[in-house]
C-alpha positions as CSV (number, residue, x, y, z in Angstrom):
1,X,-26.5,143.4,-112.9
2,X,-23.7,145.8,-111.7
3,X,-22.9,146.3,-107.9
4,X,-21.3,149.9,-106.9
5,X,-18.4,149.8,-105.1
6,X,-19.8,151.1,-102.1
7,X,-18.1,150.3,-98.5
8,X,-21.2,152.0,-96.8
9,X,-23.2,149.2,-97.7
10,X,-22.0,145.4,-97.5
11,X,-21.7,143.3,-101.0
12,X,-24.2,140.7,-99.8
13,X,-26.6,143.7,-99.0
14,X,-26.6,145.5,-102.4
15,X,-26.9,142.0,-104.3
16,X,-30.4,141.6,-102.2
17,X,-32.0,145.0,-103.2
18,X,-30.9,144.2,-106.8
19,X,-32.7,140.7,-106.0
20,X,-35.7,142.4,-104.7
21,X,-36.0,145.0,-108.1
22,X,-36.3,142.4,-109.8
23,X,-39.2,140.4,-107.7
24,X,-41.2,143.8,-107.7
25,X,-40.5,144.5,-111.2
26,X,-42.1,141.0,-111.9
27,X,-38.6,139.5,-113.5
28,X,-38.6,136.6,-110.7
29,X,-42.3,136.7,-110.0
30,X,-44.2,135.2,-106.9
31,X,-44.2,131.5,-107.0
32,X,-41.5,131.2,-109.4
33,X,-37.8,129.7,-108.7
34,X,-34.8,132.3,-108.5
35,X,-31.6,131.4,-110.9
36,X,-29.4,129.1,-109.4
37,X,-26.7,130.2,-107.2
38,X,-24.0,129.6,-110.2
39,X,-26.1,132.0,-112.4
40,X,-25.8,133.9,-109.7
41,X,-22.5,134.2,-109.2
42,X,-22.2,134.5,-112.6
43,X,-24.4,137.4,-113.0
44,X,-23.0,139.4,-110.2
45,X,-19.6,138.9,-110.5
46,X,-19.1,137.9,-107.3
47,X,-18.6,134.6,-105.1
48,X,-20.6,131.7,-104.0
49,X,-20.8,132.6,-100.2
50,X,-21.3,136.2,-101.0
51,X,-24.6,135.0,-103.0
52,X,-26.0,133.2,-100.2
53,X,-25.7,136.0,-97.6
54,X,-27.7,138.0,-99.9
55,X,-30.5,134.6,-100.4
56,X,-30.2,134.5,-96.2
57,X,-31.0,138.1,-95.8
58,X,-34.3,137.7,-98.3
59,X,-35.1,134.6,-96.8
60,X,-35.5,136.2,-92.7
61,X,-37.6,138.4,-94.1
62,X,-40.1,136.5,-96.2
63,X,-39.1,137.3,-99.8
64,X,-37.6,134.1,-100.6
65,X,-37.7,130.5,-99.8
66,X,-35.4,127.1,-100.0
67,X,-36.2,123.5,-100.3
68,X,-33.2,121.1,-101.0
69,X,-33.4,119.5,-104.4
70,X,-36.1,121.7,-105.2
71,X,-34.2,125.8,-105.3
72,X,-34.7,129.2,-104.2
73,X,-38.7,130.1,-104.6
74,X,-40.1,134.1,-104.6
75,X,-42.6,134.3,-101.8
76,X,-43.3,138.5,-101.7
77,X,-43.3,140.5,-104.1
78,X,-42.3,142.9,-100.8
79,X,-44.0,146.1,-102.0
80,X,-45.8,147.6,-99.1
81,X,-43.3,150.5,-98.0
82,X,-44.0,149.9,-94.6
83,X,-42.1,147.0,-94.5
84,X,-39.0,148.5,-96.4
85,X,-37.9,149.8,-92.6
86,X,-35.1,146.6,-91.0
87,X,-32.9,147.4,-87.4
88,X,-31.0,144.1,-87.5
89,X,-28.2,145.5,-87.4
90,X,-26.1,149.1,-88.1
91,X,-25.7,147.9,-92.0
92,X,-29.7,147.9,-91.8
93,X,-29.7,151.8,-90.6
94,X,-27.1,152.1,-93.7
95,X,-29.8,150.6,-96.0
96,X,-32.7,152.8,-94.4
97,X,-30.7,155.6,-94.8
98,X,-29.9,155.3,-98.4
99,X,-33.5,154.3,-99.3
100,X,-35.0,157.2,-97.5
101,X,-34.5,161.0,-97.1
102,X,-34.9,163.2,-94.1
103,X,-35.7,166.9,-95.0
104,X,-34.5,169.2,-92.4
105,X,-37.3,171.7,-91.6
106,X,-35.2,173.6,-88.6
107,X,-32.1,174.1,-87.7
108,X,-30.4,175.9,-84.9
109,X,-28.1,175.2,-82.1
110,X,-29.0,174.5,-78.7
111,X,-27.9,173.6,-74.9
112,X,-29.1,170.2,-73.8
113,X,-30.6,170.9,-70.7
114,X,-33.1,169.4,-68.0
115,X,-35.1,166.7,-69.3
116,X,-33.6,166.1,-73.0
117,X,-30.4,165.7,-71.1
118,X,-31.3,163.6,-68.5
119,X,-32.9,161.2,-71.6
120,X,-29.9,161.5,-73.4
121,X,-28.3,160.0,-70.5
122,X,-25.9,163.5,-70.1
123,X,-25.1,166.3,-67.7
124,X,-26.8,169.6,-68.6
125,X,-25.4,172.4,-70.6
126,X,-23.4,170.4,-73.3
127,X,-24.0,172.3,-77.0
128,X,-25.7,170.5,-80.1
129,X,-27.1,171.6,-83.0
130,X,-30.4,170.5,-83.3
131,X,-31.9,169.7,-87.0
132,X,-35.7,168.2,-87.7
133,X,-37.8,167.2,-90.2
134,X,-39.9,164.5,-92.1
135,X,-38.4,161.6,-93.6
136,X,-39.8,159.8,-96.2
137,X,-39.3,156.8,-98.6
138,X,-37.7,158.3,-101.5
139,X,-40.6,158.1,-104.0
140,X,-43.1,158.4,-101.3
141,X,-45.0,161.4,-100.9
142,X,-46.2,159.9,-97.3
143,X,-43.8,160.9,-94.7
144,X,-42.5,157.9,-92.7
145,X,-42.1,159.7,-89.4
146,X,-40.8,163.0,-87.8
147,X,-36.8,163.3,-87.5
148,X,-35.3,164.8,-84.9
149,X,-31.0,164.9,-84.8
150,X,-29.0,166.3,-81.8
151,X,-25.5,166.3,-83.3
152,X,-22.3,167.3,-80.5
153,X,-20.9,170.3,-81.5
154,X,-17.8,168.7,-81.9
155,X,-19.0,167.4,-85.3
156,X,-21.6,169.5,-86.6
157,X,-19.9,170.3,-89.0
158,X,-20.6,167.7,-91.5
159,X,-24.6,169.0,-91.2
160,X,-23.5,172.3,-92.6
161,X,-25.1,172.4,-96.0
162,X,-27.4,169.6,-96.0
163,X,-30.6,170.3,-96.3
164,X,-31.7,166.9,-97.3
165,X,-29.7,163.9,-95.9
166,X,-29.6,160.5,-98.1
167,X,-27.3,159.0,-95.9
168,X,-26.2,157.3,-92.4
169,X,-26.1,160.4,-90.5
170,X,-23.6,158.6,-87.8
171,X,-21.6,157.1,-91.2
172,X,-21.1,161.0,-91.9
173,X,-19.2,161.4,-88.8
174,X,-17.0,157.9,-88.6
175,X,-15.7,159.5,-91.7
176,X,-15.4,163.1,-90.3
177,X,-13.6,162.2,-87.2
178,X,-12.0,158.6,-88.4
179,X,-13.6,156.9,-85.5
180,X,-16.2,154.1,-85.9
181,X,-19.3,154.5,-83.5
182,X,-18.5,152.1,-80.7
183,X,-22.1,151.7,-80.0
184,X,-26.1,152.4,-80.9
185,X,-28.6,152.1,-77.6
186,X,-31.8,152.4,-79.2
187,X,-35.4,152.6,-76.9
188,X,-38.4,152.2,-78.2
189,X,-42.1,153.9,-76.5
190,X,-45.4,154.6,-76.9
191,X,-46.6,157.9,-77.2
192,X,-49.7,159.9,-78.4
193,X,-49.2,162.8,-81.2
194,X,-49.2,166.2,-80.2
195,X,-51.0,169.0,-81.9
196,X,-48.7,170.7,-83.4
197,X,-46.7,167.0,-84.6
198,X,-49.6,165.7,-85.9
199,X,-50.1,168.4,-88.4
200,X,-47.2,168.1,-89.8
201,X,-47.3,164.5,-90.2
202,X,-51.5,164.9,-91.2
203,X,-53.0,163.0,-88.5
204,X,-55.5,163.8,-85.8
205,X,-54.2,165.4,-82.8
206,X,-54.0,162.0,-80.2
207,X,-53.4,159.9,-82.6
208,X,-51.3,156.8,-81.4
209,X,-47.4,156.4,-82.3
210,X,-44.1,154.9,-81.3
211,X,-41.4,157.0,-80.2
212,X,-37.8,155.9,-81.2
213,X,-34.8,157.1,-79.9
214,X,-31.0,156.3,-80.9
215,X,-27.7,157.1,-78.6
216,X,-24.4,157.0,-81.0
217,X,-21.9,156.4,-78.6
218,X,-17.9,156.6,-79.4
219,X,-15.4,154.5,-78.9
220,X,-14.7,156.3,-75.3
221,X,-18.0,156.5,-74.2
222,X,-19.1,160.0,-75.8
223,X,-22.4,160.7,-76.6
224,X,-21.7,162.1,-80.5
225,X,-25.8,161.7,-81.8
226,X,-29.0,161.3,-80.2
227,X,-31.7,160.8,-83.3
228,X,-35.1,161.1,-82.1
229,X,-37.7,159.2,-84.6
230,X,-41.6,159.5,-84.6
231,X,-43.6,156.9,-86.2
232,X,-47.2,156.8,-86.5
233,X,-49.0,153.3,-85.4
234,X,-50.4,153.1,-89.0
235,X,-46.7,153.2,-90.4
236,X,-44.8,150.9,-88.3
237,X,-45.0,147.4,-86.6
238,X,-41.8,146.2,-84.8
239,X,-41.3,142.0,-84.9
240,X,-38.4,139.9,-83.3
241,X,-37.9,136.9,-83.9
242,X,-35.5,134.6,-81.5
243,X,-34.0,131.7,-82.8
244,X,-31.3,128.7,-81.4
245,X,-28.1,131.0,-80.6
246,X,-29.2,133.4,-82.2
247,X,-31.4,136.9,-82.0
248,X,-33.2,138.7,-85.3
249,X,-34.8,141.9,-85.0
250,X,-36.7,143.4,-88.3
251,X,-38.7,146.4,-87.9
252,X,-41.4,147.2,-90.5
């Protein structure tokens, strides 16, 4: 079971995916026991703690469970594409990215001004280039939700070209300007599809959904992208779960 040397996504992250091929693909079915960690380790190539971040991860979200003396035991099969969608954390927005594709529909640059501004939390008349479009899970001919990408002109650069993205759009500018984003503010609200947005997403006009928006702040405080996502009710369900010291948040 190879692992690509990819720093976009952690080790203990691409070990779970491979995990959870195999539960769909039936090679660790429902009910039976995983391999042991030292098979594990063995199969991967890789060590012992780096194996049980990647049993942790499966087990907050349901795929797999533990019982001392007993092992590892499948409990999901995890197949519904509706679940697929996780904000724990910004190395879950790298896995959403990579297992999804956005499809730019428009493009065109634009002065934030008014209302978008005041919601992105800026004064008017700063320039973006604006790019939209329906994402969806790649092999999924259901779109997920309605995209929507304000990128500051000072990096809209790395857009230039990309007419489908298969990556962390905020990843794409850490590497452009060498500067990790300091911060993600996400909000979360209901709204109510509009005519012309629930054509393209093929849903009744008033048809319930949850709005989703993202600020990508720098390390000085600069707004850099402000992702807009539109999710029908039917495609997403949004779960926290609070535990002793600790907060998890998985989105479905």
């Amino acid at each position: 079971m190879s692992i690509h040397n990819d720093r976009a996504t952690p080790l203990y992250m691409q070990i779970a995916h491979k995990l959870e091929q195999r539960i769909r693909d039936d090679i660790y079915p429902v009910g039976t026991l995983l391999p042991t960690e030292a098979e594990l380790v063995a199969a991967f190539q890789v060590s012992r703690h780096t194996v049980r971040q990647a049993i942790e991860q499966l087990k907050r979200n349901g795929t797999l469970s533990a019982r001392k003396g007993v092992g590892t035991k499948v409990e999901s099969r995890g197949t519904d594409w509706r679940t697929r969608f996780r904000g724990q954390s910004r190395h879950d927005l790298f896995d959403f990215s990579r297992d999804s594709e956005l499809h730019f529909q428009t493009k065109s640059q634009v002065i934030a001004r008014a209302d978008i501004a005041t919601e992105m939390g800026i004064p008017p008349g700063r320039t973006f280039t604006y790019a939209a479009g329906l994402r969806y899970f790649k092999g999924e001919d259901v779109p997920f939700c309605w995209n929507e990408v304000y990128l500051d002109e000072s990096v809209a650069e790395v857009l230039q070209g990309v007419d489908v993205l298969r990556q962390a759009l905020f990843h794409m500018v850490e590497s452009y300007t060498g500067e990790r984003i300091a911060s993600i503010h996400q909000e979360l609200k209901p709204v109510q599809l509009d005519t012309e947005l629930a054509e393209k997403m093929d849903l009744p006009a008033g048809a319930l959904a949850l709005r989703m928006t993202r600020r990508y702040l720098s390390s000085r405080g600069r707004l850099l992208e402000y992702a807009i996502q539109t999710l029908p009710a039917d495609r997403f369900s949004y779960r926290t779960v609070l535990s002793a010291g600790e907060g998890e948040t998985t989105s479905a």
